[in-house]
C-alpha positions in Angstrom: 44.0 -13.0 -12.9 41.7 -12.3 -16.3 45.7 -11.4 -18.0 47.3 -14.8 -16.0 47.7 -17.5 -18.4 47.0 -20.9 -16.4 50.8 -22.2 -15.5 50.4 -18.6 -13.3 47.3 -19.3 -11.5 49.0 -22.0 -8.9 52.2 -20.5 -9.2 53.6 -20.3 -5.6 54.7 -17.3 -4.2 51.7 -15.3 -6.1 53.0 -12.5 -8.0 50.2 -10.1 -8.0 51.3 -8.8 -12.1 51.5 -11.7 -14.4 54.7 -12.7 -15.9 53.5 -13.3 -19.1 50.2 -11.3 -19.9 47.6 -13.5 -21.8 44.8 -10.7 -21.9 44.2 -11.5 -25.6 44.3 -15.7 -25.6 42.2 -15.7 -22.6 39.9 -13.5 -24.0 39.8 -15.5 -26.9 39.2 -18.9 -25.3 36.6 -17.1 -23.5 34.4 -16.7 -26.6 35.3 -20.1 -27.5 34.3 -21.3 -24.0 31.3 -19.0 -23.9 30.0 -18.3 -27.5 26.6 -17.1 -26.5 28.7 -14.6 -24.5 27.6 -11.4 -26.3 24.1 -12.6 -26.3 24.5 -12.7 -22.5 25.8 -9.2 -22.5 22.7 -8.0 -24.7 20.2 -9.8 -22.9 21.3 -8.2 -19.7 21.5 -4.8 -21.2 18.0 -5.1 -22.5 16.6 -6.2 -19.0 18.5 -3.4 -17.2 17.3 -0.7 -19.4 13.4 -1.9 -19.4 13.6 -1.9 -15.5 15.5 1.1 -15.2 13.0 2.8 -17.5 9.8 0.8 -16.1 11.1 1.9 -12.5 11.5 6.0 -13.9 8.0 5.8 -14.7 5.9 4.2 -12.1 8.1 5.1 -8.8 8.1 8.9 -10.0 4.7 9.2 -10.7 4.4 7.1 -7.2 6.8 9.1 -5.3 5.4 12.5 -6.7 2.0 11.4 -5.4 3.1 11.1 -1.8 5.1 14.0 -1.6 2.7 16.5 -3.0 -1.2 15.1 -2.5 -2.9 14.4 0.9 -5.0 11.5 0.7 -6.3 9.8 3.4 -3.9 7.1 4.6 -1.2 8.3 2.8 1.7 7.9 5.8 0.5 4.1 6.4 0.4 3.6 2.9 3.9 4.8 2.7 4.9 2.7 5.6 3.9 0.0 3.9 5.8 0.4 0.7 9.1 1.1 2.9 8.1 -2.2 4.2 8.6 -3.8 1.6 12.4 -3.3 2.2 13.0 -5.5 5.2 11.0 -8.4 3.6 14.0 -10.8 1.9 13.6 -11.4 -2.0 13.8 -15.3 -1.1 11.0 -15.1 0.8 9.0 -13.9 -2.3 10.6 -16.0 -4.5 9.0 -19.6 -4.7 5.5 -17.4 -5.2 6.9 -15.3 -7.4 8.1 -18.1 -9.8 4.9 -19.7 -9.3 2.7 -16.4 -10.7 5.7 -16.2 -13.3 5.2 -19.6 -14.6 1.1 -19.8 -14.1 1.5 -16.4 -16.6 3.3 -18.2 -19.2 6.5 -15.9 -19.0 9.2 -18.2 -18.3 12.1 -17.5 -20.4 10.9 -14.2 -21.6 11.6 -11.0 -21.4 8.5 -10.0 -19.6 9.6 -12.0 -16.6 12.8 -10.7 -16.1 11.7 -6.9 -16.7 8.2 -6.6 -15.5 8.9 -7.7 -11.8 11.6 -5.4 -11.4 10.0 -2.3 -12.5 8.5 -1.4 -8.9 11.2 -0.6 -6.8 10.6 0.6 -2.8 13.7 2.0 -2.4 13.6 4.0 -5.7 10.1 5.2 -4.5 11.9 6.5 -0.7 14.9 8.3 -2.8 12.8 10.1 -5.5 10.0 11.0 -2.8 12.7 12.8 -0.7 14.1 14.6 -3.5 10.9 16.2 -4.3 10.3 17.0 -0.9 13.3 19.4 -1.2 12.0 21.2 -4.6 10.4 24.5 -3.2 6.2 23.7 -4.0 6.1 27.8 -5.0 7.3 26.5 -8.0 4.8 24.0 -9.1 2.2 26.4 -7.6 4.0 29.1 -10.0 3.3 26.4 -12.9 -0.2 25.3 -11.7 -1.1 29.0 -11.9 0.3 29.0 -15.6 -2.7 26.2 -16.4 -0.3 23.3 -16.0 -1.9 19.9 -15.0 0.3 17.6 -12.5 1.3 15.2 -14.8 2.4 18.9 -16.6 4.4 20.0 -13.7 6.2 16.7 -12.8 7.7 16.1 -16.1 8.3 20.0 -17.1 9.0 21.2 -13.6 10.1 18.8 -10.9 12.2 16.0 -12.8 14.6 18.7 -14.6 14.9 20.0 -10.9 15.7 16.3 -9.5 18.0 15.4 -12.1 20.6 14.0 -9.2 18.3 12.2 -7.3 17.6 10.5 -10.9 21.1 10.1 -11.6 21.3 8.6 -8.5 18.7 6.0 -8.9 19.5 5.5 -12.0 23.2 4.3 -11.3 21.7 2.2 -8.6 19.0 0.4 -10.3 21.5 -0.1 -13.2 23.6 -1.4 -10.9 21.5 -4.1 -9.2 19.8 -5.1 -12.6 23.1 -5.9 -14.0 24.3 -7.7 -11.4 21.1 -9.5 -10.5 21.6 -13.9 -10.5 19.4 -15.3 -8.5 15.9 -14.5 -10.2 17.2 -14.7 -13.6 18.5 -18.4 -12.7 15.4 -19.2 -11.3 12.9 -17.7 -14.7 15.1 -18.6 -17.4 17.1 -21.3 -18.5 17.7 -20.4 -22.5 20.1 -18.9 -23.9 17.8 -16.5 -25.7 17.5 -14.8 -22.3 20.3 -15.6 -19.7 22.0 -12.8 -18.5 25.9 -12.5 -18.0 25.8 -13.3 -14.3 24.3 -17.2 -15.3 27.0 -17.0 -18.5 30.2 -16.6 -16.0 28.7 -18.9 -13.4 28.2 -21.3 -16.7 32.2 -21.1 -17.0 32.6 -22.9 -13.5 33.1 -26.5 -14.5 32.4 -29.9 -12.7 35.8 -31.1 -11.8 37.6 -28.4 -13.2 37.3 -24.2 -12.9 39.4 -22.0 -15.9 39.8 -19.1 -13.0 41.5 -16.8 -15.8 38.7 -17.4 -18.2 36.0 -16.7 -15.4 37.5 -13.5 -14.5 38.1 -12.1 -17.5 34.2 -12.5 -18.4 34.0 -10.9 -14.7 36.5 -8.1 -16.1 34.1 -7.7 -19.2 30.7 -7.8 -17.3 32.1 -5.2 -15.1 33.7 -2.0 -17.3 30.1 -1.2 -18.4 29.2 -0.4 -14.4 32.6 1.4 -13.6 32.3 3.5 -16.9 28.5 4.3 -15.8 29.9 5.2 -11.9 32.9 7.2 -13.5 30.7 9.2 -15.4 27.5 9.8 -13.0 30.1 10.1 -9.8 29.5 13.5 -8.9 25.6 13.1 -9.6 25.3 10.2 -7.7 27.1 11.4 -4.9 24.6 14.8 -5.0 21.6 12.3 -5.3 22.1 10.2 -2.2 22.8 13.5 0.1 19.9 14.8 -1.3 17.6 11.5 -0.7 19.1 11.1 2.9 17.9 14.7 4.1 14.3 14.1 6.3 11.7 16.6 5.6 
């Protein structure tokens, strides 16, 4: 459909192939639909990387806490963080907005990448796949005179690099394709991401379907090129994550 040119769209029996590829004019009236397309693409790059990166540093420092301290309460506490899983992001939403907007953030940066940089999920994976790194290890380190903060980023991470492809793939993932809360915390250009710019393309009486999937085709290659590469990490990462210990 992104190579159709619009007499093909109706066209009745569908031909799956178009007869006439238009890759390059739709591609072109897409920027002159959309110019603030690239910006889009930027600003959801920048907002993926921050909470990729914001969710590498607290959830591993989080999950290497419950896997290798005993502190009192530490299984509820956990219990509570997995929690956090069955609760439905609209039922934090309307609060969420409200702290957002009571903070000043709204269409900023900071409210699109500070929210999303605590992640439960990431926090079960990375936990489980430091469960499985033999502790003679880091006791072999420790003995060295390495402190923890030492052994986690000299020690454990290099030996976990899977589980963090993994997570990194997934939290890529679902900060790229994200809509909802970036609809709801900005409404500028200077910082709406490429879901809010295709959904943008949708018009009142009228939808160009070939234009809206070919900035669908464009918002996706970065995610299949990212999957292509990490596939065999990924893969390794989730078996790792699902084994119990």
């Amino acid at each position: 459909t992104a190579c159709k040119p619009p007499a093909e769209l109706t066209q009745v029996p569908v031909r799956w192939l178009p007869e006439e590829p238009a890759c390059r004019q739709n591609y072109d009236a897409l920027y002159d639909t959309s110019k603030y397309f690239n910006r889009y693409m930027l600003n959801t790059a920048l907002m993926t990387i921050g909470r990729t990166l914001g969710q590498l540093l607290t959830c591993s420092l989080a999950a290497y806490g419950f896997a290798r301290f005993n502190f009192p309460g530490r299984g509820i506490l956990f219990a509570l963080c997995l929690g956090l899983l069955m609760v439905p992001f609209q039922a934090i939403l309307i609060p969420e907005y409200t702290l957002i907007r009571e903070l000043g953030w709204l269409n900023s940066f900071r409210a699109l990448i500070v929210p999303g940089i605590f992640s439960a999920f990431a926090l079960f994976l990375l936990r489980q796949a430091f469960l499985q790194i033999p502790i003679e290890i880091e006791e072999a380190a420790t003995i060295d005179g390495a402190n923890p903060l030492q052994v986690l980023w000299h020690v454990t991470l290099p030996l976990s690099v899977p589980a963090l492809a993994a997570f990194a793939v997934i939290t890529v993932q679902a900060a790229w394709n994200d809509f909802l809360y970036p609809l709801v915390v900005s409404n500028s250009y200077n910082t709406r991401v490429i879901t809010i710019g295709i959904a943008l393309l949708q018009g009142e009486r009228r939808t160009p379907w070939n234009l809206l999937m070919m900035g669908s085709l464009l918002a996706t290659l970065p995610m299949l090129v990212l999957f292509l590469i990490f596939q065999r990490y990924f893969i390794a990462g989730i078996s790792a994550g699902g084994v119990k210990r």
